[in-house]
ROSE-638084 format. One line per 8 residues: their letters; for each residue x, y, z of C-alpha. Coordinates in pm, whole numbers. Layout:
a> X,Y,Z  ...;
This chain:
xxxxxxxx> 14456,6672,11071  14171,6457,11292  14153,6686,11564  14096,6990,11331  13873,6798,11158  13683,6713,11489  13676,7055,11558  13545,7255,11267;
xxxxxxxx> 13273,6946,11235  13162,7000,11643  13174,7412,11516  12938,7352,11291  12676,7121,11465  12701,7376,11735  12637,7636,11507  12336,7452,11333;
xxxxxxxx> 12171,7373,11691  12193,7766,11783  12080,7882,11482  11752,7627,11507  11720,7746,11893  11707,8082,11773  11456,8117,11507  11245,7866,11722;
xxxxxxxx> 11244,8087,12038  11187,8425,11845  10882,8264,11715  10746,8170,12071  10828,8490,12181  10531,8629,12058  10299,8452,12318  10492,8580,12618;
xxxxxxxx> 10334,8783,12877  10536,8812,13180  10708,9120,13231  11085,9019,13273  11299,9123,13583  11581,9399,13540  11868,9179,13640  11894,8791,13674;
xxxxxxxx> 12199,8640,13833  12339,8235,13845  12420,8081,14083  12519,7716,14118  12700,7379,14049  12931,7340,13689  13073,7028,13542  13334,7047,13259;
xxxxxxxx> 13451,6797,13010  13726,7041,12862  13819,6807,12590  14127,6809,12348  14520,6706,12433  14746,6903,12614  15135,6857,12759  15135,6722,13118;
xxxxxxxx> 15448,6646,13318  15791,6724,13401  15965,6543,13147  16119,6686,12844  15920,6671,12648  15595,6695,12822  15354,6386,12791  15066,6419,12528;
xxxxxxxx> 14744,6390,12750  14406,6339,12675  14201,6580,12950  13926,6380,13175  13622,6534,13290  13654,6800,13569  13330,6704,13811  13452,7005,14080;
xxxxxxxx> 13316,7338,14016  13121,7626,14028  12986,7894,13771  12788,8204,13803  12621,8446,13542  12481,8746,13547  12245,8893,13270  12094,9259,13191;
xxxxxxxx> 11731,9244,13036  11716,9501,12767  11331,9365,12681  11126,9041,12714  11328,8830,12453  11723,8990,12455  11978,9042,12747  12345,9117,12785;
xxxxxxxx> 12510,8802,13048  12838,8806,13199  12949,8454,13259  13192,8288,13492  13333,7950,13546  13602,7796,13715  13661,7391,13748  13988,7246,13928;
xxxxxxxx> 14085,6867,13930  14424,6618,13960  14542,6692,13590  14407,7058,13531  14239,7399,13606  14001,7552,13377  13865,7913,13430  13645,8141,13201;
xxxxxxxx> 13485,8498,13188  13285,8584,12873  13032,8802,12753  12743,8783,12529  12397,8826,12390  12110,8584,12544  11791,8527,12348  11518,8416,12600;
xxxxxxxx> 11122,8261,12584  10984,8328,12899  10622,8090,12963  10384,8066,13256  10597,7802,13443  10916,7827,13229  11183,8004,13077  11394,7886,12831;
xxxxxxxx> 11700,8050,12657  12037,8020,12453  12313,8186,12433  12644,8256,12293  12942,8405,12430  13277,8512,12408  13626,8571,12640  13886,8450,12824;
xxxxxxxx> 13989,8093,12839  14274,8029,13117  14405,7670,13142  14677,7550,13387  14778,7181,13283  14987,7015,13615  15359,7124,13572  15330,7302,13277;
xxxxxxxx> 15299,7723,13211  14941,7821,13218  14789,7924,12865  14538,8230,12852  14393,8226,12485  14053,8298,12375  13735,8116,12468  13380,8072,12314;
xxxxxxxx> 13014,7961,12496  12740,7798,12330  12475,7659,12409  12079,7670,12640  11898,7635,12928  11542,7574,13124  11447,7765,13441  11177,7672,13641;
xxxxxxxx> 10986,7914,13812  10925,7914,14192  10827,8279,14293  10847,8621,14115  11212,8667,14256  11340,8320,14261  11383,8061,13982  11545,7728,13976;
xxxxxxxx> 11786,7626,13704  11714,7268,13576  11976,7244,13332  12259,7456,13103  12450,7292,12846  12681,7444,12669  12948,7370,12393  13252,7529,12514;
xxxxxxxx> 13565,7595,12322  13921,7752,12387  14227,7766,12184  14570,7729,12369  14937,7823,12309  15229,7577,12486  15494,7626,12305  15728,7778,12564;
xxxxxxxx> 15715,7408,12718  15655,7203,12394  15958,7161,12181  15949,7269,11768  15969,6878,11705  15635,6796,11894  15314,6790,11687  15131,7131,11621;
xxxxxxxx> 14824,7023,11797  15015,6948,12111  15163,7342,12057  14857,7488,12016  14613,7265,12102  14186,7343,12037  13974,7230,12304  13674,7183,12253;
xxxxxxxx> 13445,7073,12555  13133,7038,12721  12998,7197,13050  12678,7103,13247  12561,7335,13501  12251,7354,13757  12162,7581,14086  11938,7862,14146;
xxxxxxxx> 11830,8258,13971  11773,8568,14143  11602,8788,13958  11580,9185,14036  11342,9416,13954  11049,9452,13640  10811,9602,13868  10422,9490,13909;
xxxxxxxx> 10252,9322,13622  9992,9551,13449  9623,9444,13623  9324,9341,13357  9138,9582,13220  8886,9627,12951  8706,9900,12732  8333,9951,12599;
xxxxxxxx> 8252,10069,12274  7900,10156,12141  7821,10218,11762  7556,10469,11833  7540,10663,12096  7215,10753,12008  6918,10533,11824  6550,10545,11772;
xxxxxxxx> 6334,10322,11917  6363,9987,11771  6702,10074,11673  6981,9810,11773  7279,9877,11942  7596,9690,11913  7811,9688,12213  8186,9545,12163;
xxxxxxxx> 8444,9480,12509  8805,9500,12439  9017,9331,12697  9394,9368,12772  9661,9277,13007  9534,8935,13059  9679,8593,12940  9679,8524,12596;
xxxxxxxx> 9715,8145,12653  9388,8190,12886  9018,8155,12790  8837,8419,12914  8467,8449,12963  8253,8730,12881  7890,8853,13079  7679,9123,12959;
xxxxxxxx> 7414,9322,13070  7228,9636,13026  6981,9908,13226  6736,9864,12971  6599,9660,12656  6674,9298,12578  7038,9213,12573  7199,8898,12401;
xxxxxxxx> 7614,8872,12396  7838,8640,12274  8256,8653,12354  8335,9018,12295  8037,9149,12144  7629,9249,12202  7337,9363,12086  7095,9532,12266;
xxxxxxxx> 6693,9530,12104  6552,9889,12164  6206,9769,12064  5971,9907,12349  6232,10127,12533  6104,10485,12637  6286,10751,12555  6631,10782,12766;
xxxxxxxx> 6985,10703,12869  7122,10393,12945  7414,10169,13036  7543,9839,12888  7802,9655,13122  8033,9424,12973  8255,9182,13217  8533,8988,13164;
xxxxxxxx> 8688,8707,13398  8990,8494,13359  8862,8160,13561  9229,8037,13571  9313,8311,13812  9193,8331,14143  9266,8661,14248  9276,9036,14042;
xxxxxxxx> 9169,8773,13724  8857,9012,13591  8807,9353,13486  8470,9550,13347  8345,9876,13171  8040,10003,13070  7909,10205,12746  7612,10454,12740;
xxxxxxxx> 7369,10490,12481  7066,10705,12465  6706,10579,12300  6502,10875,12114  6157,10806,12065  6004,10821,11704  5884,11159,11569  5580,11207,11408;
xxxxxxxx> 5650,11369,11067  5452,11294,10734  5665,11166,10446  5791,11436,10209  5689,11370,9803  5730,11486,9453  5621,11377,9078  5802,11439,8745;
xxxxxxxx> 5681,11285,8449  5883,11167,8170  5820,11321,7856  5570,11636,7948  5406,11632,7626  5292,11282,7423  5095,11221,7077  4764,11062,7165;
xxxxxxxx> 4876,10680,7176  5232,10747,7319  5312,10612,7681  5473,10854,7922  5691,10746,8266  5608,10901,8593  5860,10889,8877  5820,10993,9232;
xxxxxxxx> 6036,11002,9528  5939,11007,9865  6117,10996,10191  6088,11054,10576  6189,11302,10758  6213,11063,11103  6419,10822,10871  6144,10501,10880;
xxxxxxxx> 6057,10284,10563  5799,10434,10312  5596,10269,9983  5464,10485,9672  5118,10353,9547  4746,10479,9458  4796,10553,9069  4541,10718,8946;
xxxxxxxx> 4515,10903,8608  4248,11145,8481  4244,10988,8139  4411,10718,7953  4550,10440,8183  4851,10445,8470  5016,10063,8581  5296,10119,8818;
xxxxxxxx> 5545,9925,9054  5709,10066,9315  5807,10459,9324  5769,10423,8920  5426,10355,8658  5369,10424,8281  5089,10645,8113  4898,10487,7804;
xxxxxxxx> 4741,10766,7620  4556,10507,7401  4227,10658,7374  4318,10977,7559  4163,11282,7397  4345,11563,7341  4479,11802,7662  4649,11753,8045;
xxxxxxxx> 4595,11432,8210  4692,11448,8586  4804,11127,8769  4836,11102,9135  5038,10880,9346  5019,10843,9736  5322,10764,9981  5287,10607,10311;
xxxxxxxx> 5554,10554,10586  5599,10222,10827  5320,10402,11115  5031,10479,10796  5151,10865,10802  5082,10986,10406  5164,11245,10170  5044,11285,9787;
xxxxxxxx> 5184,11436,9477  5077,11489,9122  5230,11553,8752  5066,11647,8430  5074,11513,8129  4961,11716,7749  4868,11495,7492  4819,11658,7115;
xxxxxxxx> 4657,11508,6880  4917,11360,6601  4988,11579,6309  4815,11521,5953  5035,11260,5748  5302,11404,5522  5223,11413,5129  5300,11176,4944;
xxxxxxxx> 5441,11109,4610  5228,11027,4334  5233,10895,3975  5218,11109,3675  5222,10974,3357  5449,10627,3206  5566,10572,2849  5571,10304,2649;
xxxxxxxx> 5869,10240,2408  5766,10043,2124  6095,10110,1911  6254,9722,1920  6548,9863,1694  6602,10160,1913  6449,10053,2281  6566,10360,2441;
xxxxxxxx> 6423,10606,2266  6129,10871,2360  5867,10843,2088  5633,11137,2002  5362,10989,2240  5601,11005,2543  5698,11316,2407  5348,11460,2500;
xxxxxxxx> 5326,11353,2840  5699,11471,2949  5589,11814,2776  5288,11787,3050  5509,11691,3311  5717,11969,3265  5423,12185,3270  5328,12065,3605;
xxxxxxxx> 5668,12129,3755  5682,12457,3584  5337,12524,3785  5456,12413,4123  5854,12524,4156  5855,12388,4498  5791,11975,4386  6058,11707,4261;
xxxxxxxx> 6039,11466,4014  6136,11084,3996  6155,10892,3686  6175,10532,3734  6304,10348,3374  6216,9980,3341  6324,9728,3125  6304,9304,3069;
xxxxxxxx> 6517,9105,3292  6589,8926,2978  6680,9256,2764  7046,9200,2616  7157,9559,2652  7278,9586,3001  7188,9930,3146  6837,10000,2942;
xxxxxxxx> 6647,10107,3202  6892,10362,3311  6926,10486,2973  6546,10542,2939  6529,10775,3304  6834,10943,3185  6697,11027,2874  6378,11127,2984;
xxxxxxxx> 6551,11362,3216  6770,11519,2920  6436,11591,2694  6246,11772,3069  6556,12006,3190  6647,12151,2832  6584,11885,2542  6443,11982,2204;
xxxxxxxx> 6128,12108,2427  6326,12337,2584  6164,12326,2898  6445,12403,3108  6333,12271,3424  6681,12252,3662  6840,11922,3662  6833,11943,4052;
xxxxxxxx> 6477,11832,4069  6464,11571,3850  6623,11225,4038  6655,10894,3827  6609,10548,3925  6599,10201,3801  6319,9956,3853  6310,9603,3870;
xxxxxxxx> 5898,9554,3743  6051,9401,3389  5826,9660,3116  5944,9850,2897  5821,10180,3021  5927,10472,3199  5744,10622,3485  5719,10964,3616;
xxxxxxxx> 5628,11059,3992  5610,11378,4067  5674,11450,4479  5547,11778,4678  5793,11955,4904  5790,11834,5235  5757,11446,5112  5944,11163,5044;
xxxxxxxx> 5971,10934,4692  5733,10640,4804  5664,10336,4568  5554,9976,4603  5814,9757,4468  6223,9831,4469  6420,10112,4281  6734,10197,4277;
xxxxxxxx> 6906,10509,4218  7122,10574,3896  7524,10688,3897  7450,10921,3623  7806,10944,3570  7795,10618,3390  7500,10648,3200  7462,10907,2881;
xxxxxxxx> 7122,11029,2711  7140,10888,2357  7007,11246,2143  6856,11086,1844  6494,11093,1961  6237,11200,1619  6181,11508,1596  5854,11678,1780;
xxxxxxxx> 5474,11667,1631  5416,12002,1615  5733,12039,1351  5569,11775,1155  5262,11934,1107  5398,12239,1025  5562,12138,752  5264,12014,595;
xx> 5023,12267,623  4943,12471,282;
């Protein structure tokens, strides 16, 4: 129950230290450089702890024994590279000594980070485990590698193995020589051992590492003068883990570089074609260390083309007093900077900033005003444009609404009601709106704040509009032009507006319109003076 114990607790640190090897060498293996031989082959000295207990002996039974270290032996491996990082290896082993023989042959995958000066790798493999204990059957059961190694490089085809230590275990069958009685871990014992190896690598093939190089780019091949140009190098094949160093020049203009990039100032070139030459050096190596390339540009000199121009204003036509935007646009056809300025306006007064200025027609009289604008490029090249602007004189004022008549209403009994003097005046009213079929009327009633009945003064303009469109004067004016409001001036009147066509009811003070809905004319007004006087006459 110990030993199995033992062994699936070894198992398991062995597995932790591969799986920490292995995630820490695949993340190294992104800074390696050296392009890895075909085949690499092992050759060299092995020491072997096999550990465990096995039967020794000719005595029946056999004697439980505890396996020493095996210091004589030899190993060998050989290993196909599939890339930088993974290979295929083919192991061999084979250790002799006064109480036992232990040979292996396994396969398995190899993960390996390959430095300037170094390699280092792990592995893990599996096979065939052959033990032959003194005087006892030889067991052939099934074996398993673990473990890592450095390599030290001496040459291209040469390397020198410092160190390989590996966990090595192999499970055994005795029981042809180990009686049913004996303990099961005597039967079938688990070894589980330890191997140290060191000697020499040949490695075969890879071919020749890739020389330097590097590659120019320009981000205009072709510039004005004064232009810059930006030159970038891109180098490749060298070492990563090196600091290179970068030196620039150029077969014209002023040049100033820094690591892998340039600019070159165009600013008094003639017109042309011309090279930029970028160089890169790795100091750290002394020979084939440095590559170069160069990138061509040609320098146009500056054409001589006026700026192009054009005016819109913003409205056309204004009222005398109105402002008005004017916008112009300019550009140059040889692509250098350009400013709008110069207003000028034939009447009124222009203010502007930049491509954009405002008209004030204050004053202006009535026709175009022109305003003109210049543009002028970076070399004093100009253009001009013009818009036009109509002012009008503004329109005559609208009519407005004016008052007609108001009424008094003396009755304290009966405060509503339209006595034979308001009578009169309505009848005129409706005589004026008989004469001009085109006008409106608004009567506005009015009553005291403090007046107990609540809607008086809508009762007087409803009223007033009962006895106009078809009362006892039978005026029959249409209810559609008559419109009723309430005031808030606090007398007991009534007011009549009449209000042309084309205008709008306009009165100082605040009126409100009536829901005539709610409000109904109260027909017990007196009867009209010219019934009276009828009545009397002989």
């Amino acid at each position: 129950m110990s030993l199995c114990h033992q062994t699936r607790s070894k198992s398991m640190a062995a597995g932790l230290i591969l799986a920490v090897l292995v995630c820490g060498l695949a993340v190294l293996a992104n800074a390696q450089d050296d392009k890895p031989p075909k085949v690499d082959v092992f050759l060299g000295y092995q020491w072997l702890n096999p550990g465990g207990t096995v039967p020794l002996g000719i005595t029946q039974p056999p004697v439980a024994t505890k396996l020493s270290s095996l210091p004589k032996g030899f190993g060998g491996t050989a290993t196909y590279n599939f890339d930088k990082i993974w290979g295929l290896s083919f192991d061999a082993g084979t250790n002799w000594g006064d109480q036992v023989n232990e040979h292996t042959l396994s396969v398995g995958p190899r993960l390996m980070w390959r430095g300037e000066n170094v390699n280092m790798f792990v592995h893990t493999m599996l096979g065939w485990n052959r033990l032959s204990p003194r005087d006892v059957s030889s067991s052939n059961g099934i074996g398993a590698i673990l473990g890592g190694g450095i390599d030290l490089k001496i040459w291209k085809p040469l390397s020198f193995r410092l160190i390989e230590a590996d966990y090595v275990l192999g499970r055994h069958n005795f029981a042809g020589d180990v009686g049913a009685g004996e303990p099961g871990s005597l039967r079938r014992p688990v070894l589980n051992g330890a191997r140290l190896r060191t000697g020499i690598v040949l490695n075969f093939g890879g071919g020749q590492e890739p020389a330097p190089a590097a590659a120019c780019s320009v981000d205009h091949s072709e510039v004005m003068v004064g232009e810059p140009v930006h030159v970038t190098v891109a180098p490749s094949n060298f070492n990563p883990k090196h600091t290179l160093t970068y030196n620039w020049a150029s077969t014209g203009g002023k040049i100033e570089g820094k690591d892998t990039g340039a600019t070159i100032d165009t600013n008094g070139m003639t017109g042309g074609s011309y090279t930029a030459t970028a160089r890169v050096v790795d100091p750290k190596v002394k020979k084939g260390g440095e590559a170069s390339c160069t990138g061509n540009f040609t320098v146009k000199e500056l054409p001589k083309n006026p700026p192009q121009m054009s005016c819109t204003a913003s409205p056309t036509t204004v009222q005398t007093g109105s402002p008005a935007t004017v916008t112009c646009t300019c550009t140059s056809p040889d692509n250098v900077p350009v400013t709008v300025g110069g207003w000028t306006a034939s009447s009124g007064s222009i203010s502007g900033s930049g491509n954009s200025a405002t008209l004030n027609t204050t004053g202006a009289p009535a026709g175009t005003v022109t305003i003109n604008a210049t543009c002028t490029d970076s070399r004093g090249l100009t253009a001009s444009s013009s818009s036009s602007v109509n002012v009008e004189n503004p329109p005559p004022p609208p009519p407005q609404s004016s008052k007609l008549n108001e009424c008094q209403y003396p009755n304290v009994k009966k405060p509503w009601r339209v006595d034979n003097t308001c009578k009169a005046m309505l009848d005129d009213v409706a005589l004026r709106l008989q004469q001009d079929p085109e006008a409106k009327l608004v009567v506005v009633g009015n009553a005291d704040p403090k007046e107990k009945r609540k809607n008086l003064a809508a009762e007087r303009a409803v009223d007033v509009k009962a006895y106009i469109s078809g009362g006892e004067a039978k005026q029959n004016i249409d209810p559609s032009r008559i419109e009723t409001r309430t005031g808030n001036e606090g007398t007991m009147t009534s007011e009549q507006w009449i209000v042309p066509a084309g205008a709008t009811f306009a009165e100082a003070g605040t009126t409100s319109a009536v829901d005539e809905s709610q409000i109904k004319a109260i027909p017990d007004h007196p009867k009209p003076v010219a019934k009276k006087a009828a009545k009397k006459a002989p």
